[in-house]
Every structure is written in structure tokens, then in C-alpha cells.
N, C-alpha and C positions, 0 to 999 in steps of 0.2 A: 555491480558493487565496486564501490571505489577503493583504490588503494592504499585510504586509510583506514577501510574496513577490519574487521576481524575476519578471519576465512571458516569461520566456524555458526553454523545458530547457537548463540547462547542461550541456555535454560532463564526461566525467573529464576528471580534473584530466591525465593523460598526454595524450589527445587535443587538447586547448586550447591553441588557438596564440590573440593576439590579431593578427584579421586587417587591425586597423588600424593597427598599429604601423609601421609603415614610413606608413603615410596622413598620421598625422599633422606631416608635414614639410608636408603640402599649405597648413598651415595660417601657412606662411610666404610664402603667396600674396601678401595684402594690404599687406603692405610691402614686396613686392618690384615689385608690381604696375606703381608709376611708371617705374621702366626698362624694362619691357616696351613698354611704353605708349611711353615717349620714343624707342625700336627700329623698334616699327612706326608713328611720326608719318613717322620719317627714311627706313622704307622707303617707305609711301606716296608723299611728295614724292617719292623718287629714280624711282620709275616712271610716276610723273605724273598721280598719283591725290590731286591737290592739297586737293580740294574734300573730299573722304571724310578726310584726314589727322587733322583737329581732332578727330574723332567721338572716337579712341582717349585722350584726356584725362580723356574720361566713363568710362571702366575703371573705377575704384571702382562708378557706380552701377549699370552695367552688370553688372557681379559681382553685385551684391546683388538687382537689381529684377530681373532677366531671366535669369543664368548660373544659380544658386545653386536659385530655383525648379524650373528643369527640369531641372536635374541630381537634386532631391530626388523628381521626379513620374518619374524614367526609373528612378531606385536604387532607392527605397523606403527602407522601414523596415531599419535596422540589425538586430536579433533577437539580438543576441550581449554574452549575459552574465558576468561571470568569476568561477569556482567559488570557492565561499567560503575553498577552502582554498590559494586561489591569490592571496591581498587582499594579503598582509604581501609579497609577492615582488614586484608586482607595485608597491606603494608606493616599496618601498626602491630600484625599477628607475629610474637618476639617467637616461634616455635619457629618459625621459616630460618629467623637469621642464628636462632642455636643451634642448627641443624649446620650452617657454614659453620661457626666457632668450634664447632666438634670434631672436623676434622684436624685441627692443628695440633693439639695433644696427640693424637695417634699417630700423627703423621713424625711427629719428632720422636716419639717412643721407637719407631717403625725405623726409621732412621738409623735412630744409636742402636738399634739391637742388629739392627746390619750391619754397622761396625766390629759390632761383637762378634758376629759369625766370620766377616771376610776374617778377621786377626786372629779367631781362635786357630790353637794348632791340636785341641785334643774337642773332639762333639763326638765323643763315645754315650755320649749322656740321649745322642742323636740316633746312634746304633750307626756311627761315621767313623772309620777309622783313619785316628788324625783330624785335620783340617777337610776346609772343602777341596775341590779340583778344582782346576782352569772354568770348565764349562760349567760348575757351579756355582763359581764366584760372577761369571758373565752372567750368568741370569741373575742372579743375587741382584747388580747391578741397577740389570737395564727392569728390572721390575720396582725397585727402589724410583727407577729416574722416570717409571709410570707413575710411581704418585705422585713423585715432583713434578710431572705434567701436566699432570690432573689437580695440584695443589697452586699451578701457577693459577688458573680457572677460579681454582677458589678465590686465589687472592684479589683476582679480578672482578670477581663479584663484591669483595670487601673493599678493593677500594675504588670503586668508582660511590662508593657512600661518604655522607656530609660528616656522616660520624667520628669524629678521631681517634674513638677508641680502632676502630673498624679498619680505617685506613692504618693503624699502627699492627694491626693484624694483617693486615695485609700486607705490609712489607717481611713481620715475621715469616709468613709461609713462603716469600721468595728467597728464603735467606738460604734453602736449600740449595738450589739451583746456580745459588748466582747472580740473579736475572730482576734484580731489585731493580734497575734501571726502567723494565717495564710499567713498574707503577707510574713514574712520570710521562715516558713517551705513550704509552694508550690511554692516559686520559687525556694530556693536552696535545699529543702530536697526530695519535693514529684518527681521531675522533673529528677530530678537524682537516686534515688532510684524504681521510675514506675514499678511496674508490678517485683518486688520481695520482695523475704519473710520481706527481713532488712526496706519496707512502709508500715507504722502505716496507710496509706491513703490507700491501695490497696490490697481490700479483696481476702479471699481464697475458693478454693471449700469446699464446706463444712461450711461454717462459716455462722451459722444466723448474720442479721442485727445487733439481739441485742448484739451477743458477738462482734461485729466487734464496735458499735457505744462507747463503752467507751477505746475500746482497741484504734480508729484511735483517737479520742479527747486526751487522757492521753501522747501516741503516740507524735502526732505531737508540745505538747506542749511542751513535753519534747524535742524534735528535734529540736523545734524553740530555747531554750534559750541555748541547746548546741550549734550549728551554732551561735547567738550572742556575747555567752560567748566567744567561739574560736576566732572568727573577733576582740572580745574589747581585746583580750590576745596578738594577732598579732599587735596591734596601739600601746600596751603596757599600755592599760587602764583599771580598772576593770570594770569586768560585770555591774556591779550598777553604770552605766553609761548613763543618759542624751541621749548619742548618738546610746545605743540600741536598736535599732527599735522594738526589745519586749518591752520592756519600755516605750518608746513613746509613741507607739499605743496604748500599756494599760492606759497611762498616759489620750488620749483623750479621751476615754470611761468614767474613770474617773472621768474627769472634767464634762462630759455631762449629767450622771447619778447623778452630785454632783448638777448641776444647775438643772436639772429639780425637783429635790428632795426639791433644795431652793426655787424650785417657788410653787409646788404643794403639798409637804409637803412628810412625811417618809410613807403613806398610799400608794403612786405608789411601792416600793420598788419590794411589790408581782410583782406586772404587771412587770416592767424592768426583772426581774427577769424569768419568764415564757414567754416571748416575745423571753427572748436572746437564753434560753435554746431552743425552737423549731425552733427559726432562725437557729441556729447551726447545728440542729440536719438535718435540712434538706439539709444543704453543707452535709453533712456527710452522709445523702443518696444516693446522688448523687455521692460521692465518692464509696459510697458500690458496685454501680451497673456498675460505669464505666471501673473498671479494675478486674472483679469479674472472681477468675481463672485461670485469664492468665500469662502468667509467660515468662519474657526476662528466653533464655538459655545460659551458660555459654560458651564461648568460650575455644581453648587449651588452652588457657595463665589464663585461672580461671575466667576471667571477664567477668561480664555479658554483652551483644550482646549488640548494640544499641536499643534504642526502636526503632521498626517500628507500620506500620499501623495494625499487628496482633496482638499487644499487649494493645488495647482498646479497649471497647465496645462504637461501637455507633450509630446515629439514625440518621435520617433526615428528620424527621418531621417536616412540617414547621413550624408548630402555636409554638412545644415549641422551635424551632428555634430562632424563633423572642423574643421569652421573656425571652431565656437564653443568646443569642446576639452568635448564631453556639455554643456553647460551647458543642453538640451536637457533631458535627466534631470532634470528641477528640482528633483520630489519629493527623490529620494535626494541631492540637495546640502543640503534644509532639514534632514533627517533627521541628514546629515554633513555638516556646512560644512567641517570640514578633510580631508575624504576629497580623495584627489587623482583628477581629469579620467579616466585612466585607468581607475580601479575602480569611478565612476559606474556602478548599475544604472537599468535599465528596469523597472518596477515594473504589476504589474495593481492596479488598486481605485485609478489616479491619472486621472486627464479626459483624454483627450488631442485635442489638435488636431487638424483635420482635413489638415493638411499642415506641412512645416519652418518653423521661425523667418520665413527668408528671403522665403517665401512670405504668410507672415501681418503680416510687415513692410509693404509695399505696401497689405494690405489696409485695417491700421488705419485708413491716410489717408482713409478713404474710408467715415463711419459708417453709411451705410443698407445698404452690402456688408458692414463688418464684423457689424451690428445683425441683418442677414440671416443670416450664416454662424455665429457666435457665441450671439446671445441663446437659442436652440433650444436650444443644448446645456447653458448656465447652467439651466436650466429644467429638464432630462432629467437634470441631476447632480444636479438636489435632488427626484427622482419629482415634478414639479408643484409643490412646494412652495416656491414662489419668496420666500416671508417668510424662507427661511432664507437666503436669497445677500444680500451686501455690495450693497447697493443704493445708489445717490446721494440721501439724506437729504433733499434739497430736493423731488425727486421721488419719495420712495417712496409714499406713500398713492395718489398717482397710476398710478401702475406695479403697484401690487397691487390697483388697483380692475381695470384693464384686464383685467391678465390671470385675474381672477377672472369679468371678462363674456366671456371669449374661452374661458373653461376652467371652462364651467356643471355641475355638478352633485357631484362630489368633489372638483374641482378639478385631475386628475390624468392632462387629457388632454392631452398634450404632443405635439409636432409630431419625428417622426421623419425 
């Protein structure tokens, strides 16, 4: 099968139901999540289980670091592909893209009601006496800056669409975070540059999480208000322009961060602040682990190859299928950026992880586990021939002396 295949047999097209379709509401988990959480703090205290009550604050990390992993290691792999002659039906189906739209209401509700909490000083109403504590408000936080991670995804999904309502939602959902600048640099920068050295978004072998995590943020920022700046030069208008979609988008963060601040006073500042930073940071894990490695080759003419399916890593796990919306399918989103979540295929001749997003999220933290689990397979994608993978420049001659003494003779003995 070739690499532009699907990795799956598809059903006829009469037989093919998508069995996710009703799943993907699940994916209004993440903003819904803080009510849950605020339900069972209140139950906890009412039964006298005072000490355990705080725990449920950490919901966002707990999702992500612990629920999401073993829900992908008990489900498995997805396997279900949709029949080519079922793509235009399946686009035009508006249930997929209310299913994105629905998360932004909860997600700003989810929001301000976290304002609410960090600022109150009396959640007796909670069975809390006073305010919350230190390790309350941290979770509070960093579960908040789960769905603003998982909201930047959304927005990712909304705007790489032709639609302007869509793309105007899609800056909304980044307005949390911050990170509005994303909308520009991943459609015109990351999308075009994928999988070489010139992507601040597209890590190298060899490169921990953490030198990658300020190199792709600094990176793309910088890429976003170049591409701006060039587009407001070609209208003939300057960059400090109204019409710069860096600008804008930073504009609504702005504004959103400036009214919750009027309502609840300058004591949230921390919170917005530690919420945006870990929402961010976790797009930017996901970025670490999706293109880690791989590298487009240059063709005669000096330019780099088209991307194909070899030049992603990815997964197809269902559960974090459904709460990234495919974004899992990487291949088939490089191949279609405007294809919608939906009609994402699973693809053979792409790399794939050895487990979901969720699960390789944790791992990155941690380089001689990821270096462990990863470096082997960067290696077995290129038969041994590790001169062809996106290497960290500072260290490559280093990195291809090693593995040319670890890998004596063709060079092409690779660890399975």
C-alpha cells in the first residue's frame, strides 16, 4: 500500500456509520471540567472528606497526565477510515463543526468562573473556610491552562477554515492564552516550513523539550509578526496596523484579561498569568513530539520535498482522538490543512508513536525517557541512516560520529 493510502479497510459506503459521531461531544469535557470539579469539592466537604476535597482542582492535570493515558492503553487504536465517496457529505455535515463552536462558550464561562474562585475570600457556600489555599489556587490554574491548551487545538481546527466567521473564532479561543499570534504562524509559517531546520515548531533529534519549548515560543512569535509585517508592507500599510491579525488577536486577549481584571480586581493577574503560560506550553508539547526528527529532503533544484505522510509523527488512539478532534492524523492535516477533524485519515508509510498524544505529553518532560522511547524509532524511520533526520546543528557531527561507533559496519543496525 502506498503512502497515500488510508491504513485502514474501509467499509462501503452503505455499511459506514462514523462511530464517533455522537463521541465527539466528549470533547466538551475540558471546559466543562471546572463545574465538575466545583460539584465534587462541595461534595467531598459535605461528607467530611475535607482533606481529599482540594485534590479535584487538579482535574485539568489529571485529565491529561493520568485519565487520557489509560483510557488510550485500555481503547487502543481507532482503525476507522471514511470512504472516499463519503468526504463531501461528511464535510458539508454542520453537526461536526457545532461540536468545535461549542466549546467557546464553556470555555469563557469556565474561565470567569475561575476568576471567581481564585478572588473569592469567603466559598462557605463550598463547605471552604474563606478562600482557597496556595495548592488550590495552583490547580485551579494549571487546569484552567488545560483547556486553554486544549482550546488553542480548537482554535486550530477553526482556523485553518476558509470561513471568516470560523477564523474569527478562532482567534476568540486564543484570546485566553495569549497566543493569538498562532493563528498566523501555523497556517502560513509552520505549514510551509514542517519538518525543517528554518520551523521554530518542528523539533530536532537530539533536542530536549526544554531547549525546544522557548526556542519554538520565541520562534514562532517572531514568524508571526514577520509574515504580518510583510502582508501590511504589500497593502502599503504599516505593521501597527488594526488590520494585523497579530494585533487583533492580541488586541482580544487584551481586552478579556482587562474585563476580568475590572470585575475581579488585579489579585487574578497571577492566575491569567500561570493558566496562559501552561495552556501554551502544552500546544508546544504537542508540537515537540509531532514532528520530532524528521526532516522534508531537499530536492535537485535545492527545495525542500513536499511534505508527505513520513514526515509526521502520529497516533491513533481513539480517546485522545476525540479530545484533540484527529489532530492525531498529522500526516493527513499537512497533506489538507483545510480538511475538516472529521474526514482526517489514518494513513500507512506515516511513523507512528508508540502511544496517544496524552501519553507522550508526560513523557517529553523527561529527556533520557523520551531519548529512550523516541531516538530508536527516528533511526528505524531513516533504515540507520540518521544523516537524513533534522538533527540539532550544534550537535550533529557529534550525534553522527556516536551513532556511526554504536552502528559498525553499513551502519544499518538499528535497535528494534
Amino acid at each position: 500500500m502506498s503512502t497515500g493510502e488510508s491504513s485502514t479497510v474501509e467499509q462501503s459506503v452503505d455499511q459506514w456509520r462514523d462511530k464517533k459521531r455522537h463521541l465527539w461531544l466528549l470533547g466538551l469535557i475540558p471546559p466543562t471540567a471546572l463545574f465538575l470539579a466545583t460539584a465534587l469539592v462541595a461534595g467531598f466537604n459535605w461528607i467530611g472528606a475535607d482533606a481529599f476535597a482540594p485534590v479535584w482542582w487538579w482535574i485539568g492535570p489529571l485529565l491529561v497526565y493520568v485519565l487520557l493515558p489509560i483510557l488510550d492503553l485500555f481503547f487502543g487504536p481507532d482503525g476507522q477510515n471514511p470512504p472516499e465517496e463519503l468526504m463531501d457529505e461528511l464535510e458539508n455535515d454542520k453537526y461536526y463543526r457545532y461540536c468545535t463552536y461549542a466549546y467557546i462558550p464553556f470555555q469563557l464561562a469556565s474561565l470567569t468562573f475561575a476568576c471567581y474562585l481564585w478572588s473569592a475570600d469567603d466559598l462557605s457556600w463550598l463547605g471552604i473556610d474563606g478562600g482557597l489555599g496556595l495548592v488550590s489556587k495552583l490547580g485551579l490554574a494549571l487546569s484552567i491552562g488545560v483547556m486553554g491548551g486544549i482550546g488553542i487545538n480548537t482554535a486550530h481546527e477553526l482556523g485553518h477554515k476558509k470561513d471568516s466567521l470560523e477564523r474569527w473564532l478562532s482567534k476568540i479561543t486564543l484570546a485566553q492564552t495569549f497566543y493569538g499570534h498562532f493563528y498566523i504562524e501555523h497556517n502560513r509559517g509552520h505549514h510551509v516550513r514542517v519538518a525543517t531546520p528554518d520551523d521554530p515548531a518542528s523539533s530536532k533529534y537530539g533536542e530536549t523539550f526544554w531547549a525546544f519549548l522557548p526556542r519554538s515560543v520565541w520562534g514562532s512569535l517572531k514568524s508571526a509578526w514577520s509574515l504580518e509585517r510583510t502582508r501590511m508592507h504589500r497593502l502599503d500599510r504599516s505593521a501597527w496596523n488594526i488590520r494585523n491579525d497579530v494585533l487583533n488577536a492580541w488586541l482580544m486577549s487584551v481586552i478579556l484579561w482587562g474585563v476580568l481584571t475590572a470585575i475581579f480586581g488585579w489579585q487574578i493577574l497571577p492566575f491569567l498569568v500561570i493558566q496562559a503560560v501552561f495552556g501554551f506550553s502544552l500546544l508546544e508539547t504537542v508540537n515537540y513530539l509531532e514532528h520530532y526528527g524528521l526532516l522534508r529532503q531537499k530536492t535537485a533544484g535545492g527545495r525542500y520535498e513536499r511534505a508527505r505522510p513520513e514526515h509526521s509523527w502520529n497516533s491513533d488512539h481513539i480517546c485522545t482522538n476525540i479530545f484533540l478532534y484527529h489532530l492525531q492524523r498529522h500526516s493527513d492535516h499537512h497533506a489538507n490543512p483545510t480538511r475538516r477533524y472529521q474526514t482526517l485519515r489514518s494513513f500507512d508509510g506515516a511513523p507512528n508513536l508508540p502511544s496517544g498524544y496524552a501519553s507522550m505529553i508526560g513523557l517529553a518532560y523527561f529527556p533520557p525517557l523520551w531519548r529512550k522511547v523516541m531516538d530508536h524509532r527516528v533511526i528505524e524511520h531513516y533504515e540507520g541512516d540518521l544523516s537524513r533526520a533534522n538533527i540539532v546543528p550544534r550537535r550533529r557531527e557529534k550525534i553522527l560520529a556516536a551513532h556511526s561507533l554504536s552502528t559498525p559496519g553499513d551502519a544499518k543496525g538499528t535497535r528494534r
